[in-house]
VMD Tcl script that builds the backbone (N, CA, C; Angstrom):
set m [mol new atoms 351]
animate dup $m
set s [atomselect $m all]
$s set {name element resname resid chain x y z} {
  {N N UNK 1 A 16.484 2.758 -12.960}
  {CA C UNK 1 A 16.023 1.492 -12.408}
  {C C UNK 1 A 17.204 0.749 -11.800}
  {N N UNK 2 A 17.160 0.029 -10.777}
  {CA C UNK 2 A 18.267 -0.844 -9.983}
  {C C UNK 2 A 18.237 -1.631 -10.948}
  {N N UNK 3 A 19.593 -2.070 -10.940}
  {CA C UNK 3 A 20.426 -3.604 -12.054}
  {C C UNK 3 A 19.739 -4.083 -11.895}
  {N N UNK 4 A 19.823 -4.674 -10.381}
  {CA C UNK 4 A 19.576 -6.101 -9.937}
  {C C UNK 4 A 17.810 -6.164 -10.140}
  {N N UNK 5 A 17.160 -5.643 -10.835}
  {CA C UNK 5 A 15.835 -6.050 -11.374}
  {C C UNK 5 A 15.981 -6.023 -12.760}
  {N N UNK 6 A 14.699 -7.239 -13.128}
  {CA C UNK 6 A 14.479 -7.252 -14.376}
  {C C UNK 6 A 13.777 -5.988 -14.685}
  {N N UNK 7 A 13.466 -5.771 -15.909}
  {CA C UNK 7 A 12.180 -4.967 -15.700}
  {C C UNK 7 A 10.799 -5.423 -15.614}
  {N N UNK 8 A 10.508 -7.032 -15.922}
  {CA C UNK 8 A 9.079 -7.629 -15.166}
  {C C UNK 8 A 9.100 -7.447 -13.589}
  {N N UNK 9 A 10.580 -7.930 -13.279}
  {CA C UNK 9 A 10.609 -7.419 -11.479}
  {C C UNK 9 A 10.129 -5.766 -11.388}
  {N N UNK 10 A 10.647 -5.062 -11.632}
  {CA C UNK 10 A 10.225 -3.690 -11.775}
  {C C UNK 10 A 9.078 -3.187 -11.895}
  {N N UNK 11 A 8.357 -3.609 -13.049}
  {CA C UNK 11 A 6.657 -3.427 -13.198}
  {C C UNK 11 A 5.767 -3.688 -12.413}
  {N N UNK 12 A 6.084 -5.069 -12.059}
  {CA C UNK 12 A 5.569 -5.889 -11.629}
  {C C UNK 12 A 5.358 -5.532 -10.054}
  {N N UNK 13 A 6.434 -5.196 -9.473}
  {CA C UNK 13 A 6.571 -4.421 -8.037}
  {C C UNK 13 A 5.758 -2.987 -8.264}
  {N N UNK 14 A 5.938 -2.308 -9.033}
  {CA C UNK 14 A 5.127 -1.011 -8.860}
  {C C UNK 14 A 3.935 -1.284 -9.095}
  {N N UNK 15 A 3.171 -2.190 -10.033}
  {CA C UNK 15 A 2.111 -1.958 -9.810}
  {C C UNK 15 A 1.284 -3.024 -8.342}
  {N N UNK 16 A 1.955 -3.708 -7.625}
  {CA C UNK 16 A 1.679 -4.102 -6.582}
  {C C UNK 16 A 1.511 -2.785 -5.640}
  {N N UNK 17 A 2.483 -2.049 -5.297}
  {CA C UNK 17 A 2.106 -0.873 -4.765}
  {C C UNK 17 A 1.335 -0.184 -5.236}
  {N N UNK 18 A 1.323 0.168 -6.588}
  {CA C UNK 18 A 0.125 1.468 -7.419}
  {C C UNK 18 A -1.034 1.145 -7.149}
  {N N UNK 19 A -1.179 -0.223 -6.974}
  {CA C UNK 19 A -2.853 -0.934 -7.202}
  {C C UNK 19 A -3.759 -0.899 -6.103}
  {N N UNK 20 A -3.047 -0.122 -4.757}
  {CA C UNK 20 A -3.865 0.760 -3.894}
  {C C UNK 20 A -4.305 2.444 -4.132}
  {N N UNK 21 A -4.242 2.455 -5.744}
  {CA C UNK 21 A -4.948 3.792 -5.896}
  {C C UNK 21 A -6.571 2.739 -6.466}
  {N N UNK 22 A -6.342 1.912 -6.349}
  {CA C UNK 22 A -7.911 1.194 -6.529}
  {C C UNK 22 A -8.828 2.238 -5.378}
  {N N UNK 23 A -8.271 2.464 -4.053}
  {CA C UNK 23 A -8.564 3.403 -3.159}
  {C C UNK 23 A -9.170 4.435 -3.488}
  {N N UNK 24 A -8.898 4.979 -4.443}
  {CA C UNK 24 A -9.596 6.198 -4.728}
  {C C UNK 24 A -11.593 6.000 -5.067}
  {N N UNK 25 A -11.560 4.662 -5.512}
  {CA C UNK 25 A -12.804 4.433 -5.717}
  {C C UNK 25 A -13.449 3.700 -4.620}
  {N N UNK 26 A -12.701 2.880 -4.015}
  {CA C UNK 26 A -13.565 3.327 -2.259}
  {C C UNK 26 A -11.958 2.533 -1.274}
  {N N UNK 27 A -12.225 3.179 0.066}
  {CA C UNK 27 A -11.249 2.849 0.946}
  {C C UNK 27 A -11.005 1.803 0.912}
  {N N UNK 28 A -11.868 0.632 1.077}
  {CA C UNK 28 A -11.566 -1.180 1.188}
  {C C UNK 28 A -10.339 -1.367 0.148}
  {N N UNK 29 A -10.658 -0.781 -0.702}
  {CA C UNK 29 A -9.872 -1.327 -2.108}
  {C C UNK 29 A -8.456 -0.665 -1.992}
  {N N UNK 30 A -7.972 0.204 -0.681}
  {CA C UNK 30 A -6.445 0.216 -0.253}
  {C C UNK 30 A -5.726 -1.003 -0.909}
  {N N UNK 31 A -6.489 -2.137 0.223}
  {CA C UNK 31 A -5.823 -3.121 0.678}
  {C C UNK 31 A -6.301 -4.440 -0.100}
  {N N UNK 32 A -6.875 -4.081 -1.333}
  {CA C UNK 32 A -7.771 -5.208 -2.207}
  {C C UNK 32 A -6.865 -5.232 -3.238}
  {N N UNK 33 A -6.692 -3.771 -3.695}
  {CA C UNK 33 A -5.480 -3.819 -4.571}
  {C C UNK 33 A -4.372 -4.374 -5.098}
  {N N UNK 34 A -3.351 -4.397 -3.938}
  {CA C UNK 34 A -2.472 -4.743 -3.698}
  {C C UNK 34 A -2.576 -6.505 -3.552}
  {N N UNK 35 A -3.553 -6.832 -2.282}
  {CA C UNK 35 A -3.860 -7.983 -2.471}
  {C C UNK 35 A -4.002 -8.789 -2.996}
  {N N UNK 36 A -4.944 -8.368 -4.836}
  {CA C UNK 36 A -5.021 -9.243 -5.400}
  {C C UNK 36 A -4.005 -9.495 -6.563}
  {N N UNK 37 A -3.710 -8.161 -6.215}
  {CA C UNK 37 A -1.547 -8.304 -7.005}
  {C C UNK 37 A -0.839 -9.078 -6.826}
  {N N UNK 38 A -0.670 -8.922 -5.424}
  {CA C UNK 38 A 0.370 -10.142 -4.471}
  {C C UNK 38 A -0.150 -11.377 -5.030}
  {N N UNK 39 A -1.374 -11.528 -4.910}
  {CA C UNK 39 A -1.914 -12.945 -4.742}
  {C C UNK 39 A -1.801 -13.737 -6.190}
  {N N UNK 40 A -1.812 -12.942 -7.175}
  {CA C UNK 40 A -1.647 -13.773 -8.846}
  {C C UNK 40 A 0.012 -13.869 -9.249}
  {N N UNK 41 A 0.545 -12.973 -8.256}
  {CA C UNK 41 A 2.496 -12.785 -8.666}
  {C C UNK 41 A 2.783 -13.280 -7.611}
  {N N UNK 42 A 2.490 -13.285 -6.296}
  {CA C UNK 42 A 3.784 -14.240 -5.160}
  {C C UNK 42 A 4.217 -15.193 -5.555}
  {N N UNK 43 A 3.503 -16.364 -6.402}
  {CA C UNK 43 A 4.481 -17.695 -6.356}
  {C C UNK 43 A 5.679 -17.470 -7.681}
  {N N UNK 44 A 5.388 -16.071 -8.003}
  {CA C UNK 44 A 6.432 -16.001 -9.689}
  {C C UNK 44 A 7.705 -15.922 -9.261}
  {N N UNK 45 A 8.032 -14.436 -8.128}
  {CA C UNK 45 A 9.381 -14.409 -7.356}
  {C C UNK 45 A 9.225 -13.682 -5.970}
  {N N UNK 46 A 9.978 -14.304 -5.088}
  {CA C UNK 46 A 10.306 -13.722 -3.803}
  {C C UNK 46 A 9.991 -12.248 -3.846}
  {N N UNK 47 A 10.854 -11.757 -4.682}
  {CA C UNK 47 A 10.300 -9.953 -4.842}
  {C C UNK 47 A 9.562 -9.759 -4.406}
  {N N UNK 48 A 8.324 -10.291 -5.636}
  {CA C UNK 48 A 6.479 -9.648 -5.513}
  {C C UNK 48 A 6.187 -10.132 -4.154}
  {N N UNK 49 A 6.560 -11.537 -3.624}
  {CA C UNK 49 A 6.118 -11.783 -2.071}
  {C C UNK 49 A 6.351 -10.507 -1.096}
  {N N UNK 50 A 7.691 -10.819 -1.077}
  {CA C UNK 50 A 8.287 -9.443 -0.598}
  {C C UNK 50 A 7.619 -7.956 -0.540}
  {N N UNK 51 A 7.824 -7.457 -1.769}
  {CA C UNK 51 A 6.872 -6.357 -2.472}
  {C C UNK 51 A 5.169 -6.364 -1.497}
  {N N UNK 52 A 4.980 -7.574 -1.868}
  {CA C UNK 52 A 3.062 -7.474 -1.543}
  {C C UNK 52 A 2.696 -7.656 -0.059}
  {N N UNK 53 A 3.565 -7.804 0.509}
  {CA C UNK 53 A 3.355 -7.843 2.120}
  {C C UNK 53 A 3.745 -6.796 2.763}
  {N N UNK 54 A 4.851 -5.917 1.841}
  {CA C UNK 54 A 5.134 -4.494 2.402}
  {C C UNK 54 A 3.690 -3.606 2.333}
  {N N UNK 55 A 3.295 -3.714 1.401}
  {CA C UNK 55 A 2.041 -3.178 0.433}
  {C C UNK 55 A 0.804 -3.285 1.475}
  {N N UNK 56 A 0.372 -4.542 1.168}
  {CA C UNK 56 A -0.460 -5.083 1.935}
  {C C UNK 56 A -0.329 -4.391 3.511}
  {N N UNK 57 A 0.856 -5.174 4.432}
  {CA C UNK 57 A 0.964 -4.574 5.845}
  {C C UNK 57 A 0.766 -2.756 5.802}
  {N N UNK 58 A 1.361 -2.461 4.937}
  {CA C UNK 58 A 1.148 -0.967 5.203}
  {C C UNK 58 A -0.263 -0.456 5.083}
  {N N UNK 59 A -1.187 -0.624 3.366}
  {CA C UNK 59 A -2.449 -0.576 3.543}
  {C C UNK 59 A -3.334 -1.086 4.480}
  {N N UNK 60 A -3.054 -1.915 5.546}
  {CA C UNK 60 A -4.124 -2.771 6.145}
  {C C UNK 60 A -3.828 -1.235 7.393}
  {N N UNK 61 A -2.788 -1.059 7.657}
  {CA C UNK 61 A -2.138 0.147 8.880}
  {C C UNK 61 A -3.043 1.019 8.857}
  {N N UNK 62 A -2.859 1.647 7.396}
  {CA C UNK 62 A -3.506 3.057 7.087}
  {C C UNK 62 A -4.961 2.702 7.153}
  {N N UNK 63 A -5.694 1.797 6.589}
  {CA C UNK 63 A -7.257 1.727 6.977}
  {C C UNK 63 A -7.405 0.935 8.011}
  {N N UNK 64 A -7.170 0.520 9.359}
  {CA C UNK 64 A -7.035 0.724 10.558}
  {C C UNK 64 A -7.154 1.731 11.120}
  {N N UNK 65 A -6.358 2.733 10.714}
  {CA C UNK 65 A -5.871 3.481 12.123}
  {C C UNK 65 A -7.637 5.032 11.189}
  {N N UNK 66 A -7.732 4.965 10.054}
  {CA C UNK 66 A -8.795 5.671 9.459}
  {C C UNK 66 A -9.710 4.797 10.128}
  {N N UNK 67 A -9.848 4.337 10.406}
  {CA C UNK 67 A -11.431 3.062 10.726}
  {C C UNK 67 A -11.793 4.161 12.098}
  {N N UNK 68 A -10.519 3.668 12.768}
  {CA C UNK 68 A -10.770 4.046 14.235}
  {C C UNK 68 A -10.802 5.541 14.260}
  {N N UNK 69 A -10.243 6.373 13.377}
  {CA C UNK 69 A -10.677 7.784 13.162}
  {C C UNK 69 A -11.974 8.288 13.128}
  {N N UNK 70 A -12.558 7.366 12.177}
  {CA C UNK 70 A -13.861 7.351 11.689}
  {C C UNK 70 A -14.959 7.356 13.089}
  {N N UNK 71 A -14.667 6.229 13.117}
  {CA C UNK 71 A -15.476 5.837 14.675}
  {C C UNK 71 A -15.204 6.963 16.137}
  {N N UNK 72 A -14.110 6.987 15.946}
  {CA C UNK 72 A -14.317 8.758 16.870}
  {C C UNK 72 A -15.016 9.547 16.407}
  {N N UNK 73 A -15.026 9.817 15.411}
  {CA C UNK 73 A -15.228 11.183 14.635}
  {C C UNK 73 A -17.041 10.896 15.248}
  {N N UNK 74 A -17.392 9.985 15.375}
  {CA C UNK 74 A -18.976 9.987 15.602}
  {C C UNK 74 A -19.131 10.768 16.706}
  {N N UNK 75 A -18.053 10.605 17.550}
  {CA C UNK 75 A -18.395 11.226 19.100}
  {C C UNK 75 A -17.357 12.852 18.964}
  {N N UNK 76 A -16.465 12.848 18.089}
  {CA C UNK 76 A -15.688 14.018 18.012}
  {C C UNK 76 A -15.221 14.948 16.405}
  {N N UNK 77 A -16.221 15.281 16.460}
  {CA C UNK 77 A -16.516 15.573 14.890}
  {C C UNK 77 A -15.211 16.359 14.312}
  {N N UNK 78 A -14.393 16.616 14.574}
  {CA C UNK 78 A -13.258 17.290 14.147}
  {C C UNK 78 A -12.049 16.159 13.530}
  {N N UNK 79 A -12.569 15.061 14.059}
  {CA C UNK 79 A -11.828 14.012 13.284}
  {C C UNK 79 A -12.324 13.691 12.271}
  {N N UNK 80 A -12.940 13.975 11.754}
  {CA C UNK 80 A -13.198 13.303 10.712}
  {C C UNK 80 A -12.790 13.537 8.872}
  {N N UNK 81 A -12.568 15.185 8.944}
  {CA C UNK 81 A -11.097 15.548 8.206}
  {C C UNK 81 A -9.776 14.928 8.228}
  {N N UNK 82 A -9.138 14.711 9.466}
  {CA C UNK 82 A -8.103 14.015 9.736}
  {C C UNK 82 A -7.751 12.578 9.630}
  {N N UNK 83 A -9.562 11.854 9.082}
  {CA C UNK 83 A -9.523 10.276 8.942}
  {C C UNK 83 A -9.515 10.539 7.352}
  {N N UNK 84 A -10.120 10.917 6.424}
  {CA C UNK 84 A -9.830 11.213 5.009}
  {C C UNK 84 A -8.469 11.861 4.799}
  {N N UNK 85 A -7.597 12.265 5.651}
  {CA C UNK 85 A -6.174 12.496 5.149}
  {C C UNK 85 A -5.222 11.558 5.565}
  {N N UNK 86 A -5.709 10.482 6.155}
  {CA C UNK 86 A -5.045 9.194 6.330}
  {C C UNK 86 A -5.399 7.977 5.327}
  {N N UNK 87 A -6.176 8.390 4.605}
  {CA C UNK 87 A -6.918 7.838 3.421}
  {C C UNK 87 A -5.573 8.013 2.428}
  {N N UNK 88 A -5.732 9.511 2.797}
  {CA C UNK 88 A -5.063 10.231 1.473}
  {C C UNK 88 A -3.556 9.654 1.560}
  {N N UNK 89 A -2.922 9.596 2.675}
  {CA C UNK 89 A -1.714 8.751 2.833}
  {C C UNK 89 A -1.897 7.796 2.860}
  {N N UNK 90 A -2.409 7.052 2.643}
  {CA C UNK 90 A -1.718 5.828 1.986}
  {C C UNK 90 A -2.037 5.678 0.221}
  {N N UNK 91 A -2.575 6.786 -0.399}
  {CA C UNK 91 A -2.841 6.805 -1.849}
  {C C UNK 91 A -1.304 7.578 -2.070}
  {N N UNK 92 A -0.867 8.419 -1.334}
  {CA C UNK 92 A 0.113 8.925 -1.715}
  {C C UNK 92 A 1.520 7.694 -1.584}
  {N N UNK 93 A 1.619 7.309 0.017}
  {CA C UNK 93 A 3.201 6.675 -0.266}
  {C C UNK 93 A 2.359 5.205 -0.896}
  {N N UNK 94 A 1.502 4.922 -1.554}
  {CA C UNK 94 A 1.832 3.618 -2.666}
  {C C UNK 94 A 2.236 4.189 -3.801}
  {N N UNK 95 A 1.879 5.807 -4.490}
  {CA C UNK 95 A 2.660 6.205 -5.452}
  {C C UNK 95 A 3.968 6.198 -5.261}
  {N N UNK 96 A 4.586 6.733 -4.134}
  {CA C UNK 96 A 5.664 6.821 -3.648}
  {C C UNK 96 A 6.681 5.464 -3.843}
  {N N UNK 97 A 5.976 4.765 -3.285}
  {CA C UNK 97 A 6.012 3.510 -2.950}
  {C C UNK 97 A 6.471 2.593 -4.423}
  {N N UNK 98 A 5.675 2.996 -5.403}
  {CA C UNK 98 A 5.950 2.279 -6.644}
  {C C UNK 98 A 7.016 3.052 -7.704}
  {N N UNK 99 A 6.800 4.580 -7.087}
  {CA C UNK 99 A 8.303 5.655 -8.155}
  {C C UNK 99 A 9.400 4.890 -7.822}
  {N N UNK 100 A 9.764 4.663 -6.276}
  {CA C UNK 100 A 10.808 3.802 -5.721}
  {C C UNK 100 A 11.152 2.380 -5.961}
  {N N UNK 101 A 9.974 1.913 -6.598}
  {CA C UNK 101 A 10.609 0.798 -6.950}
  {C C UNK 101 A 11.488 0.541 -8.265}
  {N N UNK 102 A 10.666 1.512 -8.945}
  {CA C UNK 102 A 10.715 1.666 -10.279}
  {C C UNK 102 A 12.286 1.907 -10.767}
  {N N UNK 103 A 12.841 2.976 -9.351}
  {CA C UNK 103 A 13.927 4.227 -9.585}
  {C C UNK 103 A 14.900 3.046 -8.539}
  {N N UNK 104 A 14.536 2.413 -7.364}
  {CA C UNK 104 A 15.812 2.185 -6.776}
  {C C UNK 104 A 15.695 0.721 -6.426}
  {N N UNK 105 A 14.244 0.211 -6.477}
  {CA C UNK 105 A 14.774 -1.525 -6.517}
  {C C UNK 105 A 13.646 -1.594 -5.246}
  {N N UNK 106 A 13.253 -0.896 -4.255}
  {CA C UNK 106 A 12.673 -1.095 -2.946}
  {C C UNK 106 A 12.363 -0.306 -2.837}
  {N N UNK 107 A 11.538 -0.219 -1.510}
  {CA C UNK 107 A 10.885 0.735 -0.912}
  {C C UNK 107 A 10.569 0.333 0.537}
  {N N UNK 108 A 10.643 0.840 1.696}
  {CA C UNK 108 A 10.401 0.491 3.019}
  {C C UNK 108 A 9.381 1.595 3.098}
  {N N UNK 109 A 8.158 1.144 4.078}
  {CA C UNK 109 A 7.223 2.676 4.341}
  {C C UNK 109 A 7.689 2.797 5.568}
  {N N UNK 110 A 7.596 3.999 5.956}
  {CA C UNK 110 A 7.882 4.725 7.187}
  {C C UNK 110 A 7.055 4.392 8.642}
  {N N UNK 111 A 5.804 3.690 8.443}
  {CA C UNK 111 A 5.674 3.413 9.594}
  {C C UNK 111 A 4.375 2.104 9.234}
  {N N UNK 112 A 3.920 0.799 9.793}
  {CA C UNK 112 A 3.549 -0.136 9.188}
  {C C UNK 112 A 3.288 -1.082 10.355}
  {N N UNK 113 A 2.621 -2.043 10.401}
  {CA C UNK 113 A 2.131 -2.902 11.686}
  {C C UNK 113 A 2.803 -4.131 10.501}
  {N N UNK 114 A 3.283 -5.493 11.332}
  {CA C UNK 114 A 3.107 -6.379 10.538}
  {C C UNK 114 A 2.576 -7.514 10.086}
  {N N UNK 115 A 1.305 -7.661 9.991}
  {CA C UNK 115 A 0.485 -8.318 9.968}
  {C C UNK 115 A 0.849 -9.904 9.122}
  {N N UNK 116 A 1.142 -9.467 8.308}
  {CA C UNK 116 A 1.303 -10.406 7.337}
  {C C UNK 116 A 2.921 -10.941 7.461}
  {N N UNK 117 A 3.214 -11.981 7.588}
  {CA C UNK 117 A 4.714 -12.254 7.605}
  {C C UNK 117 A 5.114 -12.814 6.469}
}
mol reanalyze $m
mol bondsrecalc $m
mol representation Tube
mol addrep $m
């Protein structure tokens, strides 16, 4: 674990990221997850702000860019494998997402819109 966290900072950050495996029980809940993480811990420390807008901006990305998969897939049926494995990424880097916090203090995702400032 990085020094410079407590370990409530620590927990507390991973499960802001983890809490988009809510996802697994339906897509919305990517970005519900996390959300309602952020939303009971932002005013505790900058971190979780921090933390829950990475979270957040990234889940809102990944069910976006699946939405619009989806909605092809009506007219091009071969997408529609390829919109459930964009699902599947973003269940994966919030695990990712929260090992790293756990192990090095942060986490940046690799690619993310920023919605939320």
């Amino acid at each position: 674990m990085n020094n410079n966290l407590t370990s409530n900072q620590a927990r507390w950050g991973m499960t802001i990221h983890m809490a988009a495996l809510a996802g697994l029980l339906m897509p919305l809940a990517l970005v519900l997850g996390p959300l309602l993480v952020w939303m009971l811990k932002k005013g505790d420390d900058d971190f979780f702000d921090v933390q829950g807008k990475k979270a957040i901006n990234f889940q809102l990305t990944i069910l976006l860019i699946a939405f619009l998969m989806f909605l092809l897939a009506a007219v091009i049926r071969p997408l529609l494998a390829p919109a459930f494995m964009v699902l599947l990424t973003g269940i994966v880097f919030a695990i990712i997402a929260g090992i790293m916090i756990r192990k090095e203090g942060d986490f940046d995702y690799p690619f993310s819109l920023h919605l939320i400032k």
